[in-house]
MMTF fields as JSON, N, C-alpha, C and O atoms, coordinates in Angstrom:
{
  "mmtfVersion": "1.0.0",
  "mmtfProducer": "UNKNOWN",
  "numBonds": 335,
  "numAtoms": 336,
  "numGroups": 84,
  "numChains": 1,
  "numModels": 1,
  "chainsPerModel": [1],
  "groupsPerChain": [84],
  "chainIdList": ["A"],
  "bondAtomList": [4, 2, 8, 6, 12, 10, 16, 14, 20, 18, 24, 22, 28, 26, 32, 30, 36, 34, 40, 38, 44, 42, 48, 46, 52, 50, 56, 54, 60, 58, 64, 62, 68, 66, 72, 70, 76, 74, 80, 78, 84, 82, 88, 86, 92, 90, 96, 94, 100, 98, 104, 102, 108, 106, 112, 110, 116, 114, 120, 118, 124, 122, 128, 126, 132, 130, 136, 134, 140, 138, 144, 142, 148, 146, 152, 150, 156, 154, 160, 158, 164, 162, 168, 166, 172, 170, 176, 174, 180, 178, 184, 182, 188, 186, 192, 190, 196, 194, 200, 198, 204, 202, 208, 206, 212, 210, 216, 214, 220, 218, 224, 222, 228, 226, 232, 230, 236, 234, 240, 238, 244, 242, 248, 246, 252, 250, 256, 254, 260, 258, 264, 262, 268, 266, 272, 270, 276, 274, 280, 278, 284, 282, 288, 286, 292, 290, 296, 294, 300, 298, 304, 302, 308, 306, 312, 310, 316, 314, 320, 318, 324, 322, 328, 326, 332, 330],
  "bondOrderList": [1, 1, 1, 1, 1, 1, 1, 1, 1, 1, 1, 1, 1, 1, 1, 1, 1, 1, 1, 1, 1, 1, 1, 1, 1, 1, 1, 1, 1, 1, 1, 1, 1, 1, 1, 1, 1, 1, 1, 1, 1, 1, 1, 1, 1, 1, 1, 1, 1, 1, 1, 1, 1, 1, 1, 1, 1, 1, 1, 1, 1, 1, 1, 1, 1, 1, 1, 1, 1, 1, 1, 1, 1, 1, 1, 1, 1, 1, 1, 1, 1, 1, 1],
  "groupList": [{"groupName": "UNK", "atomNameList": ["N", "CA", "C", "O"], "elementList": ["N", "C", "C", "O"], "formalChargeList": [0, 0, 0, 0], "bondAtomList": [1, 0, 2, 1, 3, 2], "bondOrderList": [1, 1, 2], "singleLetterCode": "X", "chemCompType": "L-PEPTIDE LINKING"}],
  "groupTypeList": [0, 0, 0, 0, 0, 0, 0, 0, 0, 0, 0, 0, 0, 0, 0, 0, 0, 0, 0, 0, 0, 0, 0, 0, 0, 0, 0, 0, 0, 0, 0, 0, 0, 0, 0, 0, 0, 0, 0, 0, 0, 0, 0, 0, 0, 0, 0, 0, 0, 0, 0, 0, 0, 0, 0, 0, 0, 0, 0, 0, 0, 0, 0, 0, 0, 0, 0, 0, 0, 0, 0, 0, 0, 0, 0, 0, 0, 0, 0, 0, 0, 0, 0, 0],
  "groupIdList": [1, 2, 3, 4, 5, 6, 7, 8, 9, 10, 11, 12, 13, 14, 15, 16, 17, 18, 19, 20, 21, 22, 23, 24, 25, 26, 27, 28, 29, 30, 31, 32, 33, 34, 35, 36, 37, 38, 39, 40, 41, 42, 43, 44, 45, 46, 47, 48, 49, 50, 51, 52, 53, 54, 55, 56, 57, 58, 59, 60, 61, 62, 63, 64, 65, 66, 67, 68, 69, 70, 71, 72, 73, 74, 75, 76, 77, 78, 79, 80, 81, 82, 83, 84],
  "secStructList": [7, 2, 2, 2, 2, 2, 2, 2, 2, 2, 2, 2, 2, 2, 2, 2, 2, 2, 2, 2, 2, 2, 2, 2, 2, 2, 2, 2, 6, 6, 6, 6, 6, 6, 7, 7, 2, 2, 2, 2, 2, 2, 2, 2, 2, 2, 2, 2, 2, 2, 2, 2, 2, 2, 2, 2, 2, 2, 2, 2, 2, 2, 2, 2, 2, 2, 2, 2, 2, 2, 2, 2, 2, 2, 2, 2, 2, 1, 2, 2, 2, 2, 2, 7],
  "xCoordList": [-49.809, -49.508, -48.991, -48.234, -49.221, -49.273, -47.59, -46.704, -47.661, -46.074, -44.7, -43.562, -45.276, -44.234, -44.042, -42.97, -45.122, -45.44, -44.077, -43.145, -44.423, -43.351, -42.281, -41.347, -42.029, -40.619, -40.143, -38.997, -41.027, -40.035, -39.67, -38.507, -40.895, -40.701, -39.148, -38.353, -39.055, -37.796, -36.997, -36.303, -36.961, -35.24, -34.633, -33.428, -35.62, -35.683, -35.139, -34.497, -35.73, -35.222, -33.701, -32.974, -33.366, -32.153, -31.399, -30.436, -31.535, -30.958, -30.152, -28.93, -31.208, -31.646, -30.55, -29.647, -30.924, -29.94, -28.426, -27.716, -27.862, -26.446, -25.951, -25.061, -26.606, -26.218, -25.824, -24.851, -26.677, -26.443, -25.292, -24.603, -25.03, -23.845, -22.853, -22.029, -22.815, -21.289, -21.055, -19.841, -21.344, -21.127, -20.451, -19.331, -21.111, -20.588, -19.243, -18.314, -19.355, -17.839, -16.705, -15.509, -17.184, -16.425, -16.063, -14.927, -16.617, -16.059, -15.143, -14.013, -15.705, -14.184, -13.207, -12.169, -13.456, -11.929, -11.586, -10.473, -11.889, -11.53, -10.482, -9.317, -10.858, -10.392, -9.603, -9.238, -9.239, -8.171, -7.27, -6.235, -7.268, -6.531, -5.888, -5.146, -6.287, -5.334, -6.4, -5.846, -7.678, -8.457, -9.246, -10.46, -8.707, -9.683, -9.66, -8.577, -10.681, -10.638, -10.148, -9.128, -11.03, -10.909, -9.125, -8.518, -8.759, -7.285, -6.35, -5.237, -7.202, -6.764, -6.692, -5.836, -7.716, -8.505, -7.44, -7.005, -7.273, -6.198, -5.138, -4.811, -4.65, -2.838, -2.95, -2.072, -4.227, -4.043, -3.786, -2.722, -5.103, -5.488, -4.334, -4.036, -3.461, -1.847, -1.061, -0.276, -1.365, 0.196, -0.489, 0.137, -1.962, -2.442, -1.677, -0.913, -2.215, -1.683, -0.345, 0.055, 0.4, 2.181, 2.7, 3.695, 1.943, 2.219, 1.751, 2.542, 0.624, 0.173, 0.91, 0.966, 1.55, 2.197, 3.57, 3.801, 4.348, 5.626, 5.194, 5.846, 4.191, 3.872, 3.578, 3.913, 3.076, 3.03, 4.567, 5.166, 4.969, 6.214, 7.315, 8.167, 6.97, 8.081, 8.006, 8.984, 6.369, 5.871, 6.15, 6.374, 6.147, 6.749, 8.196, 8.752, 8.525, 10.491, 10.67, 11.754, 9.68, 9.819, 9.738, 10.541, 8.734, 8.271, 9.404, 10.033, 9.492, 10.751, 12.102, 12.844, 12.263, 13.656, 13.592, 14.545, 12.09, 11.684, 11.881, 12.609, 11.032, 11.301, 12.79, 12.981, 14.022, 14.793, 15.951, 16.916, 15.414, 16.207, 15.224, 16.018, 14.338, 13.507, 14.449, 14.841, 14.68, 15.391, 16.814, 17.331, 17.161, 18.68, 18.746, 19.662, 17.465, 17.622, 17.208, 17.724, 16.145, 16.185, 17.268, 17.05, 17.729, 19.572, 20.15, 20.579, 20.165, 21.682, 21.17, 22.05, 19.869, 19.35, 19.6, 19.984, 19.243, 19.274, 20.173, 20.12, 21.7, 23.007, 23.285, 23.653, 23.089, 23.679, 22.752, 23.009, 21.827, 20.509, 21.644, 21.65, 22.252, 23.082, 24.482, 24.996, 24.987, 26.334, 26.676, 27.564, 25.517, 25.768, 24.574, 24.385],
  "yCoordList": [51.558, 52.811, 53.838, 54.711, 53.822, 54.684, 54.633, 55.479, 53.305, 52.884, 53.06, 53.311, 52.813, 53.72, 54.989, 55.366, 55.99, 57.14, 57.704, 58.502, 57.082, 57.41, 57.098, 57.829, 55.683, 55.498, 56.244, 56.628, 56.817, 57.532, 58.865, 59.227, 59.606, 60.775, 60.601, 61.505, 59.296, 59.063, 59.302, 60.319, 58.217, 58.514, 59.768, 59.891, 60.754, 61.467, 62.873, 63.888, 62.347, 63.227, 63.194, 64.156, 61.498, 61.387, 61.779, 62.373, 61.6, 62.444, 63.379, 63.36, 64.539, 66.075, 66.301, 67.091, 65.622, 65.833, 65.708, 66.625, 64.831, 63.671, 64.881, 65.589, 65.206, 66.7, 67.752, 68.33, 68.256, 69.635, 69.153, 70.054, 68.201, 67.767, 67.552, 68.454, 66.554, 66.687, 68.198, 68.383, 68.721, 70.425, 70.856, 71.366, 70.662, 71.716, 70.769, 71.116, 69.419, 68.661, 69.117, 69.379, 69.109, 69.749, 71.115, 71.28, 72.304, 73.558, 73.367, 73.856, 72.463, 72.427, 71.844, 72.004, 70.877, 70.39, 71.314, 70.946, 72.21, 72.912, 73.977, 74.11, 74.609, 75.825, 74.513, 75.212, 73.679, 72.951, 72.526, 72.123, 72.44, 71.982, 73.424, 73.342, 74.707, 75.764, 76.15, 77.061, 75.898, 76.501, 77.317, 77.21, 78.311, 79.265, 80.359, 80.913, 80.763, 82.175, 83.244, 83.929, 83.23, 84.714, 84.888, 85.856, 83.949, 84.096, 84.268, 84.77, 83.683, 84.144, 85.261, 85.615, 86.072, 87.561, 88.509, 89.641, 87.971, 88.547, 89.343, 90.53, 88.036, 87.745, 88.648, 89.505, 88.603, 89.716, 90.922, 91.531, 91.419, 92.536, 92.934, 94.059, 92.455, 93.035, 93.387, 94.334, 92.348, 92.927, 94.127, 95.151, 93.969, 95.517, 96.596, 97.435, 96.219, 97.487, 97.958, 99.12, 96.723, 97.103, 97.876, 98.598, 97.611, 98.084, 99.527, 100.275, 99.686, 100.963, 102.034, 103.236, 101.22, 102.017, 102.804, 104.009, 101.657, 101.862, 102.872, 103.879, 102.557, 103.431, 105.454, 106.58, 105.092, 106.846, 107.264, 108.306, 106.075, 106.716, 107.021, 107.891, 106.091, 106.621, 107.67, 108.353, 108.166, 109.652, 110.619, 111.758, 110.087, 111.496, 112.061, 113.039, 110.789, 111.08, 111.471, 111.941, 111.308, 112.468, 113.363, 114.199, 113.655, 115.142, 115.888, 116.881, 115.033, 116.144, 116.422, 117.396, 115.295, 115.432, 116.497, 117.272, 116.73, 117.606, 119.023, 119.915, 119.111, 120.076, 121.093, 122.268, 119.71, 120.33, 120.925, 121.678, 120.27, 120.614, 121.817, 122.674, 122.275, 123.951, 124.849, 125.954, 124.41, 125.328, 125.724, 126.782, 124.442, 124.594, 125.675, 126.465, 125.425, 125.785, 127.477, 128.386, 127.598, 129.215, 129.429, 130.632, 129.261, 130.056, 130.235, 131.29, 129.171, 129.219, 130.621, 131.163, 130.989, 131.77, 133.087, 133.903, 133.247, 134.499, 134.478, 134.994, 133.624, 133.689, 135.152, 135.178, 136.134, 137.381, 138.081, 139.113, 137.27, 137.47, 136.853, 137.117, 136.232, 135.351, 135.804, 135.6, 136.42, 137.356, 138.079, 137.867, 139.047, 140.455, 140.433, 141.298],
  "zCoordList": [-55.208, -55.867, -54.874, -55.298, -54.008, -52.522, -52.251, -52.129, -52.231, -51.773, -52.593, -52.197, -54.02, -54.794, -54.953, -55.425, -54.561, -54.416, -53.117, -53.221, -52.297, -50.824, -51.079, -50.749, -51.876, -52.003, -52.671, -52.436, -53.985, -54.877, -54.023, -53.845, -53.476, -52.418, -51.506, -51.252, -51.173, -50.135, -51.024, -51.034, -52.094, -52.63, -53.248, -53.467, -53.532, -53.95, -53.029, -53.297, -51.918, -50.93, -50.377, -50.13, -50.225, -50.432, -51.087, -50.603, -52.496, -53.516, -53.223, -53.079, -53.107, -52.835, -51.497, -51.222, -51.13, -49.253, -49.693, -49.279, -50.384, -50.395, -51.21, -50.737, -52.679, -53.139, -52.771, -53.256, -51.652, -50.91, -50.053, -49.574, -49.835, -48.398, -49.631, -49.782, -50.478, -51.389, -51.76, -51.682, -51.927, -52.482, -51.21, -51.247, -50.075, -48.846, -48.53, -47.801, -49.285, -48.755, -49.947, -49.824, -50.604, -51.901, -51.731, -52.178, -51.212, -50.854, -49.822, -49.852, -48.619, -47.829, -47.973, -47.331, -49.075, -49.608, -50.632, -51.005, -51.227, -51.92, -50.85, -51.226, -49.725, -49.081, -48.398, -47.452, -48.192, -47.098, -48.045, -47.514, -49.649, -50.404, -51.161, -52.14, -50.56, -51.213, -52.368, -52.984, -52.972, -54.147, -53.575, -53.751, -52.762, -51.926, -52.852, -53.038, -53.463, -54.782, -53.775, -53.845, -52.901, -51.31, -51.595, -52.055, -51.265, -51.194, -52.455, -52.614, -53.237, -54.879, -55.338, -56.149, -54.81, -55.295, -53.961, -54.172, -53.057, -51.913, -52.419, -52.448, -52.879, -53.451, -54.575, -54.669, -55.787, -56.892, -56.195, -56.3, -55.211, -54.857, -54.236, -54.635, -53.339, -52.869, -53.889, -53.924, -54.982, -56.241, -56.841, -57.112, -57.073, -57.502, -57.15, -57.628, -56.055, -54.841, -54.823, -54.884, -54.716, -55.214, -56.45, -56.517, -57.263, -59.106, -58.313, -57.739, -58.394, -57.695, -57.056, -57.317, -56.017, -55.174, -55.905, -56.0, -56.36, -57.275, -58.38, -58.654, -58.905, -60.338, -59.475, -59.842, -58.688, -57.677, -57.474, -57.743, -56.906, -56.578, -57.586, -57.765, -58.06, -59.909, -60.298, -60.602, -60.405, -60.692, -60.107, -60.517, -58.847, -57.757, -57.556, -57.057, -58.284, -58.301, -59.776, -60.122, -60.666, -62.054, -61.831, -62.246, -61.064, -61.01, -60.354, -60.716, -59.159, -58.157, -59.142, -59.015, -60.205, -60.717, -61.543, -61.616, -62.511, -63.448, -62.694, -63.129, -61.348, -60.676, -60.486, -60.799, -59.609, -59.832, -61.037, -60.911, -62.145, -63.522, -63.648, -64.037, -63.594, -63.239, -62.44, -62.816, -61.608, -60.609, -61.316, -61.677, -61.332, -61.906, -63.455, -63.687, -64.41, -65.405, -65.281, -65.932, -64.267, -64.246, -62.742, -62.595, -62.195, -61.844, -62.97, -63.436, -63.425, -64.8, -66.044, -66.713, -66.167, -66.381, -66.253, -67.091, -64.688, -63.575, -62.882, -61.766, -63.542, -62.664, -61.84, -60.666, -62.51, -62.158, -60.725, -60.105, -60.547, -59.385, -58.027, -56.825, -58.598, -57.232, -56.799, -55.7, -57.793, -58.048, -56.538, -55.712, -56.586, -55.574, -54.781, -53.926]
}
């Protein structure tokens, strides 16, 4: 009884061991075969950033354009301010 007791304890442990090692072999074939999320979540997080950037700057070249149709629209206004 003793002896099936240990054996089962062994294989069991084996088990347990061969598991934790396929997983850690399986993550590094995962990151050497290109399924790295890190680098997944990277590549989003840059195009974020790009949309981002473009979407400010679009805004900032409304505004300035809005701006100068202001200017233009009060001269054309207060032409006679520029006269004399």
């Amino acid at each position: 009884m003793n002896m099936k007791r240990i054996l089962s304890s062994c294989l069991l442990g084996v088990l347990l061991t061969s598991s934790v090692l396929a997983e850690r072999a399986s993550a590094q074939v995962e990151v050497i075969l290109g399924n790295d999320h890190r680098h997944e979540w990277r590549e989003r997080e840059q195009a974020r950033q790009e949309w981002l950037r473009r979407e400010r700057e679009e805004r900032e070249h409304r505004e300035w354009r809005h701006r100068q149709y202001e200017k233009r629209e009060w001269r054309s206004r207060h032409e006679y301010d520029y006269r004399y």
